[in-house]
N, C-alpha and C positions, 0 to 999 in steps of 0.2 A: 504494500500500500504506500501512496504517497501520501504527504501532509499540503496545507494551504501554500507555501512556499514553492513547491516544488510544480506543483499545479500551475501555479502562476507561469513561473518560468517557460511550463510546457506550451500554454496558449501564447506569451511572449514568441517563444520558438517558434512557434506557428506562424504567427504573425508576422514574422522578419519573412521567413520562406517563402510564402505569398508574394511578399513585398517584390523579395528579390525575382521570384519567378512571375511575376506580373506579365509583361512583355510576351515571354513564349505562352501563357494561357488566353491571352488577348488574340495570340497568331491563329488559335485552335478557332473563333467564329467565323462560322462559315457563310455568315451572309457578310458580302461585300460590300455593302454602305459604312463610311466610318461610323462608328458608333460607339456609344460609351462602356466600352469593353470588360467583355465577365472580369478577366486578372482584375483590371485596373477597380473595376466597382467591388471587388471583397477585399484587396488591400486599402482601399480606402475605408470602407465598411471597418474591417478588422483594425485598422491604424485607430479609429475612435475608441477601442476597448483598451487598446495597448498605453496608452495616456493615463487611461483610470487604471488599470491591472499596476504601473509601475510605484504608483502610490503607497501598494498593500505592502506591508510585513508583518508576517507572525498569524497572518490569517488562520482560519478554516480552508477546507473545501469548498464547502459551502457558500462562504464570502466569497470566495476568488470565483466561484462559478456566476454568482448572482451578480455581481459586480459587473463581471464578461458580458453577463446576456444583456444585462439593464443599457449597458455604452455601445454595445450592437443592435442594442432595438434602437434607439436615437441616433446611430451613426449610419444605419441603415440607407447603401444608395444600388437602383437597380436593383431589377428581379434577383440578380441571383448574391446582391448584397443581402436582401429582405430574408432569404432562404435561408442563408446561414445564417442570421442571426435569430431564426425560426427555432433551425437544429440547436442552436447553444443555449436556447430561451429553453426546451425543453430537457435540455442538459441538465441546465441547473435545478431543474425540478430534481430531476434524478438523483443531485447532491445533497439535495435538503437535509438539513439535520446533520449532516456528515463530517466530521473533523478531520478524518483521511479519506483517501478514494483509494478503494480497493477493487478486483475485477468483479465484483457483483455490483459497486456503483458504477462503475464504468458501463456495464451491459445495461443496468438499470436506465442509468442518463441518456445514452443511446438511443435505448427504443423510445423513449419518451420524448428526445429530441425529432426522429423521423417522426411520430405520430404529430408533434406541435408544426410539424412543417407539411406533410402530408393533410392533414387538416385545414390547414389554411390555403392551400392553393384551391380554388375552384375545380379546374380541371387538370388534375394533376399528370404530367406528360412523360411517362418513363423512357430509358432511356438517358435521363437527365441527373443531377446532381442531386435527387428526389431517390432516382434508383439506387445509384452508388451509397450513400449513406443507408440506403435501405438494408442493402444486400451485406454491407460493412457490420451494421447493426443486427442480424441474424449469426453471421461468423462469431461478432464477439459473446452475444448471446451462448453458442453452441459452447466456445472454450469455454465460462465460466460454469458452466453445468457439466462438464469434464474436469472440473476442478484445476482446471489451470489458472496460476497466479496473475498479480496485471501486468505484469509485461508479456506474458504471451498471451493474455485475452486484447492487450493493445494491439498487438501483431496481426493476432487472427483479422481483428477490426479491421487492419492497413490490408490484411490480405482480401478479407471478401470486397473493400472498396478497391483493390485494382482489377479486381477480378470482374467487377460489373462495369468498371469504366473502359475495360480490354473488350467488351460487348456492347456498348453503346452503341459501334456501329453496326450492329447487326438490329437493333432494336430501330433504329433511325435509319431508314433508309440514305435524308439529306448528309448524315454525318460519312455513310460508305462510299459514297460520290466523290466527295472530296477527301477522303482519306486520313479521316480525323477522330481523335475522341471529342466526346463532349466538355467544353471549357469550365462548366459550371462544377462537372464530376472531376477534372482534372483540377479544380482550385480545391478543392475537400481534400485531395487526396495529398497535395500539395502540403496542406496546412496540417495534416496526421501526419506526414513523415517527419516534421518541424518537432509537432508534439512529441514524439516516440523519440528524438534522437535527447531529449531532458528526461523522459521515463525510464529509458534505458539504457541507454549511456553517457547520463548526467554532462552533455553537451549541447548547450544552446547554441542554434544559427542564430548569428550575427546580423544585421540588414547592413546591405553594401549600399545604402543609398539613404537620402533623408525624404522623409515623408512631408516636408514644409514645405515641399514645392506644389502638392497636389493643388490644384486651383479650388479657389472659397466661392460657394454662391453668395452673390450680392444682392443683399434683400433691398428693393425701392418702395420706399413707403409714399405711396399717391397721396394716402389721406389725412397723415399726419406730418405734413412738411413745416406746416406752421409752431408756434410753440405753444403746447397744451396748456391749461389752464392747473392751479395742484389745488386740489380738493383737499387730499390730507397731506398731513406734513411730513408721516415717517415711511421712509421706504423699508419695507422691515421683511428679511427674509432670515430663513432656517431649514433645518433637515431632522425629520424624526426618525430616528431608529425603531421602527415598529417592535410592540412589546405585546401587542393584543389584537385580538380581531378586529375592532371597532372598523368602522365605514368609514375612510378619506373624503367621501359625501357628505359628511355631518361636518366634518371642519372646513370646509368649503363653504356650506352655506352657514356656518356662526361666521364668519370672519366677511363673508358679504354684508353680513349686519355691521360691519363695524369698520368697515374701508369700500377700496374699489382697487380695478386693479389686481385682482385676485385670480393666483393663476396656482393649483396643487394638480402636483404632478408625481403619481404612485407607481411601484411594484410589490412586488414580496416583502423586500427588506426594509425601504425609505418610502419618506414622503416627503417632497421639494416642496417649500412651500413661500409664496412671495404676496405681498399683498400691500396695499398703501395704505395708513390709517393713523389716529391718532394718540390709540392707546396700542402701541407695539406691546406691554407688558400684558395685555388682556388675548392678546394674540397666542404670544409662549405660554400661557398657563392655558390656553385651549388647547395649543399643540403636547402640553406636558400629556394630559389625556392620556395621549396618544402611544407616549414612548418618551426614551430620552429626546434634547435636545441637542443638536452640533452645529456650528458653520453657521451660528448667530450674527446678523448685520442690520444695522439697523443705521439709517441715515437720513440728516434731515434737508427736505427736498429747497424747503422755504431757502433756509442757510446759501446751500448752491447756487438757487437762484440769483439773491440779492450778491453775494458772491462775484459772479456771472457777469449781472449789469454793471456792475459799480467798477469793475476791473477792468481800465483802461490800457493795461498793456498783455490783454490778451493772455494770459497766463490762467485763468481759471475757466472752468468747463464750461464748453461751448454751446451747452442747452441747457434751457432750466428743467427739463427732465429726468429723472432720471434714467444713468445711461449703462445699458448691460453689460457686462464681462463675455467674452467671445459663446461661453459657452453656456452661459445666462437664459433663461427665458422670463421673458417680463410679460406681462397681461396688459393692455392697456386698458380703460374704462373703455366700458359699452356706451352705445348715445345712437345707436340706430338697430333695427331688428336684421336687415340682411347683408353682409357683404363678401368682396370675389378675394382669393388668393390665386392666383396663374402663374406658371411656368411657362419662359418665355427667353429665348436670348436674340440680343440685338435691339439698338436704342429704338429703332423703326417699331418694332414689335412690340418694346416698353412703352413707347407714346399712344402705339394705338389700344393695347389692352387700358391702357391709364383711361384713354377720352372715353372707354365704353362701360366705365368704372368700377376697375378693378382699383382693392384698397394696397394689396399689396402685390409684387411681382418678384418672384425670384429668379434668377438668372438660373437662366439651365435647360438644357433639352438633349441635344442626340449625344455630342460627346462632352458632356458635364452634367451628368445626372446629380441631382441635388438630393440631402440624406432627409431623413425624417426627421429630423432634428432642424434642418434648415426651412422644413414646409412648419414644422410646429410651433417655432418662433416668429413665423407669417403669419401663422393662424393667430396668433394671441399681440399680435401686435394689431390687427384687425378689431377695430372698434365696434365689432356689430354680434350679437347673440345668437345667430346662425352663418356659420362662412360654407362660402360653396370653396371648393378647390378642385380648380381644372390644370390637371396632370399637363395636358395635351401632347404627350407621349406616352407608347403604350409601357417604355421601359421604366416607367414614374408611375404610375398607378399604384403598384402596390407599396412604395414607401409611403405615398401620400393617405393610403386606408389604414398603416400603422399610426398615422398621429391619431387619426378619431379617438383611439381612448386613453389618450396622454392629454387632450386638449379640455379647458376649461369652458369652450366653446361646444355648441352643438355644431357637428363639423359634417357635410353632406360632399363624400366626394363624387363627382363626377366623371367617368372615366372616359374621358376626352382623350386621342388618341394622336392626334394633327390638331397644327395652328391653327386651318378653318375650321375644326369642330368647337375649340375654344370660343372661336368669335363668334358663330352662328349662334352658342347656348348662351353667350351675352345678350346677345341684339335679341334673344327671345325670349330673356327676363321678365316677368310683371311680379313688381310689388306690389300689389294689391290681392297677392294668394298666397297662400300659404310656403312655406319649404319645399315638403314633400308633393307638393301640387308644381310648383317650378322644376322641380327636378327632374317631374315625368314628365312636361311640356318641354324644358330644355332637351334630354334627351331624345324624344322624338323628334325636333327640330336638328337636331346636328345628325342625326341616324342618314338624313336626306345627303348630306351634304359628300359632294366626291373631293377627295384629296389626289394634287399630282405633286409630284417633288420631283428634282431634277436635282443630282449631284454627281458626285464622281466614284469610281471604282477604288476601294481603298486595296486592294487586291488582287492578284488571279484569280478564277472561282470556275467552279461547272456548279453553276445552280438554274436548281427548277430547270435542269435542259438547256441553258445558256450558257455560252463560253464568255467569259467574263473578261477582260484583262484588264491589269490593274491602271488607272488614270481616264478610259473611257468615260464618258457621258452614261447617268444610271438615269434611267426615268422611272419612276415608281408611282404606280397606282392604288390607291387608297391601301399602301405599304406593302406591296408582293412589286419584286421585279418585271416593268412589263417592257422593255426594249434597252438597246443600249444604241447610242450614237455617238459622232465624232462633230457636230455641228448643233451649236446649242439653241439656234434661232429653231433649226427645223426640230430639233428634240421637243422644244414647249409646245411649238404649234401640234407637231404628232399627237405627246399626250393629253393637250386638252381636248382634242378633236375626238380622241378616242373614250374620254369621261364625258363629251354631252353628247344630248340626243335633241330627239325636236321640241321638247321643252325645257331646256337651259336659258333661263333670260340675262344670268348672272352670270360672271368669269373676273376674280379676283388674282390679276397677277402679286405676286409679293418677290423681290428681288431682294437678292443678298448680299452682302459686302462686298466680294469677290465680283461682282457685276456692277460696270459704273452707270451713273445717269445717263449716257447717250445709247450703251449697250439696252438699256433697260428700255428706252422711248421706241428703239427704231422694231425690237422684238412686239413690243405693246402693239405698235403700229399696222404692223405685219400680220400676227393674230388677229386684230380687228378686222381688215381686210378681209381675212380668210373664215370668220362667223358669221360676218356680218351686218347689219345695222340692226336685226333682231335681238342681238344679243348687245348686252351690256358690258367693258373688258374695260375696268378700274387696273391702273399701278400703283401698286404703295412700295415705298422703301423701306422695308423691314430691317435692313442691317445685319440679316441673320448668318451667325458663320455656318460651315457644312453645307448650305442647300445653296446655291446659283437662284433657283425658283419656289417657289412652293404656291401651289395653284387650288383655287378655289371654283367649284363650278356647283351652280344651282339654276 
């Protein structure tokens, strides 16, 4: 058996591995649009756990499990980020109560990690990083009821996950094509042999690189530009160490009574808790309740303010808000019943979600998928008591369905797929219904809507029956490969021609950084020409990197 220390080490080890093998797991996608790549989305994923895990000494099990899952559920970017921190969310179940990890918690953590991740995908696609942990988790299962100790019930683990990812392409047709395993099973399997080289031969991989370069999404707050007015004076947060069952519900709504601004944020072990008000001391003896208290702060907003104006050489804080720590979540006060969070990169793209208003925008889509940590800090920076959030990528959806119950907000996600399904369930907002009435009106309105995209080949490929080369022209059809070309004028015209029929009245070009204004006019031009005076054919400047186009037809 291992103790809390050693455990640490092993998910550290993991972690680094990833890191370093990022790159070649990113080579294994086999669809050729650049994209925010499996490696690169679980070494980022896993680099958020790695920050809190270094903190620990003299843990549990237990703790270093709970710790791991808690900073991979909010670190979470991309499907197959969201997945594994599914599997380690399940983990730590299986550690509970544990001061070592022996090979019965191990098999235990295991199945209970595939079941928390099996569980949560909707349609779960084997084959996939879903199989390999599956099949992994049966192996170590079998050793420990053979009575083999943890390091050969860890072995067994590493064995049945190579042993399913050495069959992914038999299970996937796409993946035998191109002559590849699956990148999501090759990063698990990645991150176990990291593990097992501290379980078993008490040597940690090192990361040959720094993780500070990973790019940050940039959150635009539309609706809070101006400086908020301060209702209460203390900004006053803490952390409970849960000690009892009691409801994080119940302290939630006493401390609404008593501030604004109120953002609690729970798992198993803690409870985050931030809230603005007057009497911070009626706050900590609500959270006493609850458990110990730690990471007491309490700060007064009025002070900073007057601070703020009065200091003419610029030296004190630049808003009279208070302003978060990187890794912070603040709540702002409610003062309207609905509003948007959107994903979106490129300023063109940030102005137009802004006009059709959206409160917050985070930066991100094909290749910088943004963590749940980054959508959940949108969410509660959002002034409004219901937020929609549209993904508008389909590799976003599921970190954005992980804040719903981290969030203090009633949080309605949307899974918008493309930019034009984003702006179509805008423009088809009505505030005058309900949430859950918008959400099926919005959604049937964007279902209509045809997406074309137009990028380039990040790679060689034989997909779907196409010879791909890398740097070609990709046109894609509401996101399946439908052509590839060498000339970008006739590429847009091809595929919007081939997304309308004889009742298209609409056609929204949207052009990208990579495409200048005169490029952009004379295509617009030519397109018209070629629909019609029937049809409607709008330019906007989106500024979006990866896509040249991205086309709207209704």
């Amino acid at each position: 058996m291992i103790n809390g220390n050693t455990l640490r080490d092993a998910l550290l080890s993991g972690a680094n591995n990833i890191i370093n093998c990022k790159q070649a797991v990113d080579e294994l996608n086999v669809f050729p649009v650049p994209d925010g790549d499996t490696g690169t989305n679980m070494s980022m994923t896993i680099s958020a756990a790695s920050r809190e895990l270094k903190l620990l000494d003299g843990e549990t099990a237990e703790k270093v499990a709970s710790t791991n899952a808690s900073a991979l559920l909010r670190g979470a970017r991309g499907n197959s980020g969201v997945i594994l921190s599914l599997l380690f969310r399940g983990f730590s179940k299986g550690l509970k109560g544990k001061e070592f990890m022996d090979s019965e918690g191990l098999a235990t953590a295991m199945k209970l990690g595939v079941e928390a991740a099996y569980n949560a995908v909707m349609k779960p696609t084997e084959g996939t990083i879903l199989t390999v942990a599956r099949v992994g988790s049966e192996y170590a299962t079998k050793a420990f009821e053979e009575g083999r100790n943890l390091v050969e019930t860890f072995e067994a683990l590493l064995e049945g996950a190579n042993k399913a990812l050495a069959e992914t392409p038999e299970i996937l047709p796409v993946l035998k094509k191109a002559g590849v395993v699956d990148a999501g099973g090759k990063g698990f399997v990645v991150i176990l042999e990291g593990m097992l080289s501290v379980i078993r031969d008490g040597k940690m991989i090192e990361s040959v690189e720094s993780t500070s370069d990973f790019p940050a999404s940039v959150q635009r707050n539309a609706a809070a530009e101006s400086e908020a007015d301060i209702t209460f004076t203390y900004c006053t947060e803490f952390i409970v160490k849960r000690e009892n069952d009691k409801e994080p519900k119940a302290l939630r709504a006493y401390l609404e009574t008593i501030g604004d601004c109120v953002v609690v944020v729970d798992d198993d072990e803690i409870i985050k808790v931030h809230v603005h008000t007057d009497h911070p001391g009626n706050a900590f003896e609500k959270g006493l309740t609850f458990g110990q208290l730690i990471n007491m702060k309490v700060e007064n907003m009025r002070d900073q303010h007057e601070r703020a104006k009065h200091d003419s050489k610029g030296d004190a804080p630049k808003t009279a808000t208070h302003e978060a720590a990187a890794d912070e979540i603040v709540s702002v006060e409610i003062t309207k019943d609905f509003g948007f969070v959107t994903v979106a990169a490129g300023e063109g793209l940030h102005a137009l979600f802004n006009d059709l208003g959206a409160d917050m925008i985070v930066s991100g889509g094909q290749t910088m998928n943004p963590s749940t940590d980054d959508i959940l800090k949108a969410i509660e920076q959002t002034p409004a008591s219901t937020v929609f959030v549209l993904p508008n990528n389909k590799n976003i959806i599921m970190a954005a369905e992980q804040a719903i119950p981290l969030s203090s907000r009633k949080v309605i996600v949307l899974p918008t797929r493309t930019i034009p399904q984003g702006i179509t369930a805008m423009l088809n907002f009505n505030p005058d219904v309900d949430g859950e009435t918008n959400a099926i009106e919005m959604q049937k309105a964007y279902a209509d809507v045809q997406t074309g995209q137009v990028t380039f080949a990040a790679r060689d490929s034989d997909y779907d029956g196409k010879q791909i080369k890398k740097g070609e022209l990709l046109a894609l059809a509401n996101g399946k490969v439908s052509f590839t070309e060498t000339d970008l004028e006739k590429c847009v015209i091809k595929l919007t021609k081939n997304l309308s029929n004889r009742d298209t009245a609409f056609v929204t070009l949207i052009h990208g950084e990579d495409v200048s204004e005169h490029e952009a006019e004379e295509i617009h031009s030519a397109l018209q020409e070629k629909l019609g005076s029937d049809v409607e054919v709008t330019l906007i400047n989106g500024g979006q990197p990866v896509y040249y186009f991205i086309i709207s037809v209704e």
